[in-house]
N, CA, C and O atoms as a GROMACS GRO file, in nm:
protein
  360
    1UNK      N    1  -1.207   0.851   0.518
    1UNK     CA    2  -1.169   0.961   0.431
    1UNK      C    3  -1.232   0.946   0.293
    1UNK      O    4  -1.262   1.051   0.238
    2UNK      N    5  -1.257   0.830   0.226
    2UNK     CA    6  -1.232   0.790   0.122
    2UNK      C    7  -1.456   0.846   0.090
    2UNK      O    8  -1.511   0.912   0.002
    3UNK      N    9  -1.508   0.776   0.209
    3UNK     CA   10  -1.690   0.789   0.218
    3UNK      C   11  -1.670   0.942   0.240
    3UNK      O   12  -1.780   0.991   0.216
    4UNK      N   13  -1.576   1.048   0.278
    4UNK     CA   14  -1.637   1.204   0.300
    4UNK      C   15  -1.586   1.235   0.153
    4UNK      O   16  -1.640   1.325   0.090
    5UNK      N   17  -1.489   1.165   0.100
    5UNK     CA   18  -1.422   1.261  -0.014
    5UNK      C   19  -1.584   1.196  -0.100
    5UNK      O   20  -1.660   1.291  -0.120
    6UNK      N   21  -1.634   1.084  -0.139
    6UNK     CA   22  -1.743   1.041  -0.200
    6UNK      C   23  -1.855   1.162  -0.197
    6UNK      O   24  -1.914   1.227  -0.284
    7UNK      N   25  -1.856   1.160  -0.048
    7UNK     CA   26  -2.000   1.232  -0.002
    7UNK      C   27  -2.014   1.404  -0.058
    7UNK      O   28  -2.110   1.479  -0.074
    8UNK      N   29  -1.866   1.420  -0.076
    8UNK     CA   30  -1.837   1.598  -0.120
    8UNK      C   31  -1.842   1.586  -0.255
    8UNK      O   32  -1.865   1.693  -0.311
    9UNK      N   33  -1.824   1.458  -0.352
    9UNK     CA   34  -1.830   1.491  -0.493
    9UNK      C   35  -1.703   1.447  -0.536
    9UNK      O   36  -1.706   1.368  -0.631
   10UNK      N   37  -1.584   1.480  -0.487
   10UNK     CA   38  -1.486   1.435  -0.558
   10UNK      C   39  -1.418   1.313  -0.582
   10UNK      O   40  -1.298   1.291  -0.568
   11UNK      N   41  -1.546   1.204  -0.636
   11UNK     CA   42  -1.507   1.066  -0.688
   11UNK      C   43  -1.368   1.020  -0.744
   11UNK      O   44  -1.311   0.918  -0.707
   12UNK      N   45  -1.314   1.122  -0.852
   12UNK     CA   46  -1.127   1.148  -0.886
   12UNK      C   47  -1.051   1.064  -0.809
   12UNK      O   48  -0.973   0.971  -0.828
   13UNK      N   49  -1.113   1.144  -0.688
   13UNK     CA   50  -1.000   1.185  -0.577
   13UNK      C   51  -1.029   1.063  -0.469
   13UNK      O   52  -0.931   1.009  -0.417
   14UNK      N   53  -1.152   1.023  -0.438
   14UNK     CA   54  -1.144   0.935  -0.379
   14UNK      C   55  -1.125   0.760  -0.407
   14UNK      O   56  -1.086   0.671  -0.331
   15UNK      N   57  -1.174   0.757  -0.556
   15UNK     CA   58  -1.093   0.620  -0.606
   15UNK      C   59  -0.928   0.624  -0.625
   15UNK      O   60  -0.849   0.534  -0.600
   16UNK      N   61  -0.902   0.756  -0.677
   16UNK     CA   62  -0.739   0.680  -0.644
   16UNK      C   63  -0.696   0.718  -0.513
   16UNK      O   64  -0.576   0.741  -0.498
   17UNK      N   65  -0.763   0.726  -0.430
   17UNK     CA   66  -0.670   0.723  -0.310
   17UNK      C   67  -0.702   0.601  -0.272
   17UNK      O   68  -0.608   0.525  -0.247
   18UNK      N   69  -0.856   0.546  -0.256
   18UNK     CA   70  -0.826   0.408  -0.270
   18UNK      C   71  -0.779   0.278  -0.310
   18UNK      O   72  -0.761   0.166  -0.261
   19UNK      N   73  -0.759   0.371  -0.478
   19UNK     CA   74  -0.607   0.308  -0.536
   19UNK      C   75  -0.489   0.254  -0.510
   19UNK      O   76  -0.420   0.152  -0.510
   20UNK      N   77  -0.495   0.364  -0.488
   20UNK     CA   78  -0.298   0.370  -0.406
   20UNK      C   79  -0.324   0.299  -0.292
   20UNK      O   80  -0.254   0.199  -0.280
   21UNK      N   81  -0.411   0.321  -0.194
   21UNK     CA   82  -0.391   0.187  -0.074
   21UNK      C   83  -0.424   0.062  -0.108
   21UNK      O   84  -0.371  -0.032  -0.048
   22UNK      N   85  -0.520   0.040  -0.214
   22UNK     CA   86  -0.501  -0.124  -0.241
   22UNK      C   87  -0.357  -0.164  -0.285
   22UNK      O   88  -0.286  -0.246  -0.227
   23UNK      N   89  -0.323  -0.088  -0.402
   23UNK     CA   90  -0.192  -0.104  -0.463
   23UNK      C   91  -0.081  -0.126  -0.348
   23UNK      O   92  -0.044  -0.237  -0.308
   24UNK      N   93  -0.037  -0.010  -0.306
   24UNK     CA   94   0.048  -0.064  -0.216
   24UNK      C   95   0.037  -0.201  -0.110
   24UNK      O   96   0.136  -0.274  -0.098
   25UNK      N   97  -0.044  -0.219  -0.062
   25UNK     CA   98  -0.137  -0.330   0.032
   25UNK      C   99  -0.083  -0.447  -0.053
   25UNK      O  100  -0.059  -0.540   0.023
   26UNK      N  101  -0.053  -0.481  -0.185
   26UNK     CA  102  -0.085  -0.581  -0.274
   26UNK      C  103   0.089  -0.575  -0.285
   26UNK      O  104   0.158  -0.676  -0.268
   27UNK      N  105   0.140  -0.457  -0.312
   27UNK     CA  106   0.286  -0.483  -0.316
   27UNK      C  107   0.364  -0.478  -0.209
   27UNK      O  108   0.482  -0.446  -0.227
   28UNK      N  109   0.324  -0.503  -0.093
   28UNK     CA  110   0.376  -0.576   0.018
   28UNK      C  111   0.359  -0.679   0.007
   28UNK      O  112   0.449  -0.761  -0.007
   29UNK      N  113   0.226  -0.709   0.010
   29UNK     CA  114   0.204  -0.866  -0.021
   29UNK      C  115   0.273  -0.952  -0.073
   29UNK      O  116   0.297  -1.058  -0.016
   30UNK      N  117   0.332  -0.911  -0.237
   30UNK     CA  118   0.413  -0.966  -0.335
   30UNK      C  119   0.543  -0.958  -0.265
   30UNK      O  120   0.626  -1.046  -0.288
   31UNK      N  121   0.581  -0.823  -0.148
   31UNK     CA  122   0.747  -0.827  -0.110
   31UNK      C  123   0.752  -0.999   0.005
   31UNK      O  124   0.802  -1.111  -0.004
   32UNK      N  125   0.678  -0.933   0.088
   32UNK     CA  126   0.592  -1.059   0.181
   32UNK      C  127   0.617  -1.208   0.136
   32UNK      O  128   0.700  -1.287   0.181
   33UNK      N  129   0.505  -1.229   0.013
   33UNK     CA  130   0.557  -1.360  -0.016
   33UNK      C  131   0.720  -1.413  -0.083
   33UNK      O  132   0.765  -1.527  -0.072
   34UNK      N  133   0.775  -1.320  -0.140
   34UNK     CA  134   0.838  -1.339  -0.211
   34UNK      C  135   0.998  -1.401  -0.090
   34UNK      O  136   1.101  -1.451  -0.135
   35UNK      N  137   0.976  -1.381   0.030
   35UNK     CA  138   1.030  -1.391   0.179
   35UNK      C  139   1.004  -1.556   0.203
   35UNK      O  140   1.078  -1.606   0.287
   36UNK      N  141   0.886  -1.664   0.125
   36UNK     CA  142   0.877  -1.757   0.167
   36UNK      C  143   0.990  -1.870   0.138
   36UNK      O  144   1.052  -1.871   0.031
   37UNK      N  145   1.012  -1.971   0.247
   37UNK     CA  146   1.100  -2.076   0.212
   37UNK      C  147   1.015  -2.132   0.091
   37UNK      O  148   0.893  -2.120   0.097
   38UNK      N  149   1.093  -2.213  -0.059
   38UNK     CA  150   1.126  -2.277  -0.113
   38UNK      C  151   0.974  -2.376  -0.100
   38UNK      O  152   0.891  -2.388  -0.190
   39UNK      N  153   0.966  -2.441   0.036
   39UNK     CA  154   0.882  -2.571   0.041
   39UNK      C  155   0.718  -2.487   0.035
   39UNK      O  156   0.620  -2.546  -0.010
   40UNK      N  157   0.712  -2.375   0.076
   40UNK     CA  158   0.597  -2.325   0.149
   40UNK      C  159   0.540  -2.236   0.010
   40UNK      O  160   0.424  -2.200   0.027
   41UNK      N  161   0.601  -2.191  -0.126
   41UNK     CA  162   0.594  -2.123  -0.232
   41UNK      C  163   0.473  -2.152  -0.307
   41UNK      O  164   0.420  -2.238  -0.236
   42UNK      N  165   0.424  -2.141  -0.372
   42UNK     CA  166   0.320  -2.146  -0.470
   42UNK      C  167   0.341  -2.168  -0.612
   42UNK      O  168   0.330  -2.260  -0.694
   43UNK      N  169   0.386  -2.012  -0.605
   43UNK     CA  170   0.460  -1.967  -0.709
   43UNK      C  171   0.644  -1.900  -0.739
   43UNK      O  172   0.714  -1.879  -0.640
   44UNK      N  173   0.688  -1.880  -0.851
   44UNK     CA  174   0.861  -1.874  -0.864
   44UNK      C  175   0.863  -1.772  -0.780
   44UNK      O  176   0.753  -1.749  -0.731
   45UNK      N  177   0.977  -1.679  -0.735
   45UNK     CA  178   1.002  -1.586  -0.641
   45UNK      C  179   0.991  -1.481  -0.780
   45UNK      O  180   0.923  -1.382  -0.750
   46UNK      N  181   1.037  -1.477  -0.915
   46UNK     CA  182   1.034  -1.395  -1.007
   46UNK      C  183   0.893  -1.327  -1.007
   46UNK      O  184   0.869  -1.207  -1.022
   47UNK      N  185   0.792  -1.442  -0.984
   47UNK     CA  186   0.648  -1.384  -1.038
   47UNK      C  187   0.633  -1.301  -0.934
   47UNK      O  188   0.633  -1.186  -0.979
   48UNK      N  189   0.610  -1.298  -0.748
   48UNK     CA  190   0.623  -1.234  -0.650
   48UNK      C  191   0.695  -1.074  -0.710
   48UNK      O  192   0.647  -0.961  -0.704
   49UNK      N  193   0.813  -1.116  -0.761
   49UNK     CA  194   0.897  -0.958  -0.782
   49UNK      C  195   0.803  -0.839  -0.877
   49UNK      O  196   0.774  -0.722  -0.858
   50UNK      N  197   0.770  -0.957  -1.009
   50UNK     CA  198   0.682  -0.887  -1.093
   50UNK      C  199   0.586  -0.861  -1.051
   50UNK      O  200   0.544  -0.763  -1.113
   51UNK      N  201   0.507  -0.895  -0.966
   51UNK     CA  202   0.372  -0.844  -0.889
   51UNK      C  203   0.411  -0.720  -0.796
   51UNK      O  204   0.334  -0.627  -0.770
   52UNK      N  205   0.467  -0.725  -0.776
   52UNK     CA  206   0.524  -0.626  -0.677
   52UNK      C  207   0.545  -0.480  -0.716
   52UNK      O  208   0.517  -0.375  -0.658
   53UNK      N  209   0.616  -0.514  -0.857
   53UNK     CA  210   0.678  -0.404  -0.916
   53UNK      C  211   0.556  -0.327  -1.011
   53UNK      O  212   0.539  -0.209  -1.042
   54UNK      N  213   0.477  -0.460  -1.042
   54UNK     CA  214   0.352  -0.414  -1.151
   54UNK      C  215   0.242  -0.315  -1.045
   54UNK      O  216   0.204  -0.204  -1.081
   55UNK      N  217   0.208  -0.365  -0.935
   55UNK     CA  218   0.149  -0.259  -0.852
   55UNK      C  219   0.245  -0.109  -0.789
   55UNK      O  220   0.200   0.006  -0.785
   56UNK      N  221   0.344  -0.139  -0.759
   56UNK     CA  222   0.394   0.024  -0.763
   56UNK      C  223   0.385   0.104  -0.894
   56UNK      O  224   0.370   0.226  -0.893
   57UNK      N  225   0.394   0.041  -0.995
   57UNK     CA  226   0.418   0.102  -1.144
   57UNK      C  227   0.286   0.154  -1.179
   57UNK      O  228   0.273   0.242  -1.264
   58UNK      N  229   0.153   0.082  -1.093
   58UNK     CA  230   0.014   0.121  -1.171
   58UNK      C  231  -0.011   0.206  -1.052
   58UNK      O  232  -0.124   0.254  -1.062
   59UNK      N  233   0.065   0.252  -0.918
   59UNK     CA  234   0.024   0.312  -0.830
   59UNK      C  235   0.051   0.459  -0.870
   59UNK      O  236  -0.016   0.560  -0.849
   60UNK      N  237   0.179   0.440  -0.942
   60UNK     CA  238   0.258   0.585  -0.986
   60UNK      C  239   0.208   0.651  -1.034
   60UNK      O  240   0.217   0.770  -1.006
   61UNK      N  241   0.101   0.585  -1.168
   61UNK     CA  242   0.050   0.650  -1.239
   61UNK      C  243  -0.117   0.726  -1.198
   61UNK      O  244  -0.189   0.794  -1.272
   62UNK      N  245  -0.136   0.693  -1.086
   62UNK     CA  246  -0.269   0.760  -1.019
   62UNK      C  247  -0.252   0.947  -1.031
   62UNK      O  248  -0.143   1.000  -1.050
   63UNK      N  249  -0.353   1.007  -1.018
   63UNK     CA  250  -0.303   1.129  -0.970
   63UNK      C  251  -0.264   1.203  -0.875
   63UNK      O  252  -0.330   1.211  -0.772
   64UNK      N  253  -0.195   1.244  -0.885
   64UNK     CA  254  -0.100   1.269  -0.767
   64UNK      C  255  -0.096   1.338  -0.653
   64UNK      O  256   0.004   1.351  -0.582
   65UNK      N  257  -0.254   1.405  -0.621
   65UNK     CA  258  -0.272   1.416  -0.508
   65UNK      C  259  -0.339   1.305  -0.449
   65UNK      O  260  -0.341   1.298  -0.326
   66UNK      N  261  -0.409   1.192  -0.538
   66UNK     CA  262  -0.460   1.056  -0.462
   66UNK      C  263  -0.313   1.011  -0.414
   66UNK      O  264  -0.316   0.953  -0.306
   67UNK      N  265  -0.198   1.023  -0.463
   67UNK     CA  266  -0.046   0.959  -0.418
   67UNK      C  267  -0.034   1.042  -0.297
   67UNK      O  268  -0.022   0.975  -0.195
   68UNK      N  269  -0.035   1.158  -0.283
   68UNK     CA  270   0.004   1.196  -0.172
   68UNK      C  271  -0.073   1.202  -0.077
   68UNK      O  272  -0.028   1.228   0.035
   69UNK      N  273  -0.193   1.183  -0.095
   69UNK     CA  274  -0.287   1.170   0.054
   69UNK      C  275  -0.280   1.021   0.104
   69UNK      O  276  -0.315   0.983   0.215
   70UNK      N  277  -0.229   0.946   0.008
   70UNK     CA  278  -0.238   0.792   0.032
   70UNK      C  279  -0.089   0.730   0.133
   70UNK      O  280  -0.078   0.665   0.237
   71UNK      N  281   0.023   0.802   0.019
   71UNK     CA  282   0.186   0.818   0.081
   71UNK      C  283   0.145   0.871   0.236
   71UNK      O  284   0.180   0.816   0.340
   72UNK      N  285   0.073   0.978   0.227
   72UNK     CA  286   0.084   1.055   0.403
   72UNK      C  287  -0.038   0.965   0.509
   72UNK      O  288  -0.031   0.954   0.632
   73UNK      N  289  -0.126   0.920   0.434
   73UNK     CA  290  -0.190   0.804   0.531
   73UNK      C  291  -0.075   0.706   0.611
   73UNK      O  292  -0.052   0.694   0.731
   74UNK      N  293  -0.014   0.645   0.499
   74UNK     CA  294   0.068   0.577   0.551
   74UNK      C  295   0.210   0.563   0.612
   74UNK      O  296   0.281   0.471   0.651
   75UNK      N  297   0.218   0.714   0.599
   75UNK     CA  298   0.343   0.765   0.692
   75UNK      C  299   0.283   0.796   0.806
   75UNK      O  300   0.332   0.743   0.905
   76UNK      N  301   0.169   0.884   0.826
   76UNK     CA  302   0.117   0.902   0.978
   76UNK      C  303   0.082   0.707   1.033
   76UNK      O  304   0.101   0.688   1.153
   77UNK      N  305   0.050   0.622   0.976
   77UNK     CA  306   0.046   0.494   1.007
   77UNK      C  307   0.187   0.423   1.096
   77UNK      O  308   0.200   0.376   1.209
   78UNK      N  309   0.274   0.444   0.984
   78UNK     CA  310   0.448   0.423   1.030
   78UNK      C  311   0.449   0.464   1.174
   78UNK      O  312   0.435   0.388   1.270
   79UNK      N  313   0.473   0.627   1.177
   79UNK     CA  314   0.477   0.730   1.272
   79UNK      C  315   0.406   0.677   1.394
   79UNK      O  316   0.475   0.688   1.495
   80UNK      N  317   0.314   0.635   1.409
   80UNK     CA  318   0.187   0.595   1.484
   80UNK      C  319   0.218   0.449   1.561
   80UNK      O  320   0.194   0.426   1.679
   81UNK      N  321   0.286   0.347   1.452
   81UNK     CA  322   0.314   0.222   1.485
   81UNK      C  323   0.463   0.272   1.525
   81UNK      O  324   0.442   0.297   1.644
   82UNK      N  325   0.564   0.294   1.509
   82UNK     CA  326   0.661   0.352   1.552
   82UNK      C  327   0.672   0.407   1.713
   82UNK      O  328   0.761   0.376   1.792
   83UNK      N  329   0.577   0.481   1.735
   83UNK     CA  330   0.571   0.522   1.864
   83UNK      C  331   0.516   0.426   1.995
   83UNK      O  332   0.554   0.420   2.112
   84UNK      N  333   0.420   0.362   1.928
   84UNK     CA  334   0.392   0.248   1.990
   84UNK      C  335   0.499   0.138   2.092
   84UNK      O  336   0.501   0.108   2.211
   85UNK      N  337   0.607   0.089   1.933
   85UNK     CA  338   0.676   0.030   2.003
   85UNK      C  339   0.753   0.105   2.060
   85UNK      O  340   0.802   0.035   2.148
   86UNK      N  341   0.820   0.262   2.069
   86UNK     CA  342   0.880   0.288   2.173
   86UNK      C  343   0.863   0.293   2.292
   86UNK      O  344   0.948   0.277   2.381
   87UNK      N  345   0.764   0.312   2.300
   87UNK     CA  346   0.656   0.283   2.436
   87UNK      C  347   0.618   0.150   2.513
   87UNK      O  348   0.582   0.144   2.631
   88UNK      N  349   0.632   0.047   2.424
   88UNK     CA  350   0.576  -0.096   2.437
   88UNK      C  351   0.746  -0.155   2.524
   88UNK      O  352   0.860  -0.160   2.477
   89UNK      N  353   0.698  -0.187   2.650
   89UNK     CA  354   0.792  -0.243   2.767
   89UNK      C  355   0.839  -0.354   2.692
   89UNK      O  356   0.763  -0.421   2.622
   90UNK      N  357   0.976  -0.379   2.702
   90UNK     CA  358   1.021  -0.564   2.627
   90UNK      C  359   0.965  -0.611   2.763
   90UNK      O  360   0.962  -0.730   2.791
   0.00000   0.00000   0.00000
């Protein structure tokens, strides 16, 4: 999506949508680690939170149709993985 929105001109539009998916990508990451035992840590669980929170906060501020093509990427993603496992035999 990101090489057709390039290829049509609207650069705007296609860095923050790539925005918003790094961003979010990065604040899982931070929810992710922040899940590790104690022995296995790096870093405090505080810094994890603040990373976390600092990429949704710089995601917000994208424009907001890069937010919503990015939000609906990753709801048709959900949707997609969702169906999967209903389907997927235990």
């Amino acid at each position: 999506m990101v090489a057709a929105a390039a290829l049509g001109g609207d650069l705007t539009w296609a860095i923050g949508f790539s925005s918003f998916g790094v961003l979010v990508y990065y604040a899982i990451a931070n929810a992710a680690a922040f899940t590790q035992p104690a022995p296995d840590r790096r870093w405090p669980r505080w810094f994890n939170a603040f990373g976390a929170a600092g990429c949704l906060t710089l995601a917000a501020t994208l424009p907001v149709p890069s937010m919503l093509a990015g939000a609906g990427v990753i709801a048709l993603g959900l949707v997609g993985r969702m169906a999967q496992l209903s389907t997927t035999k235990p």
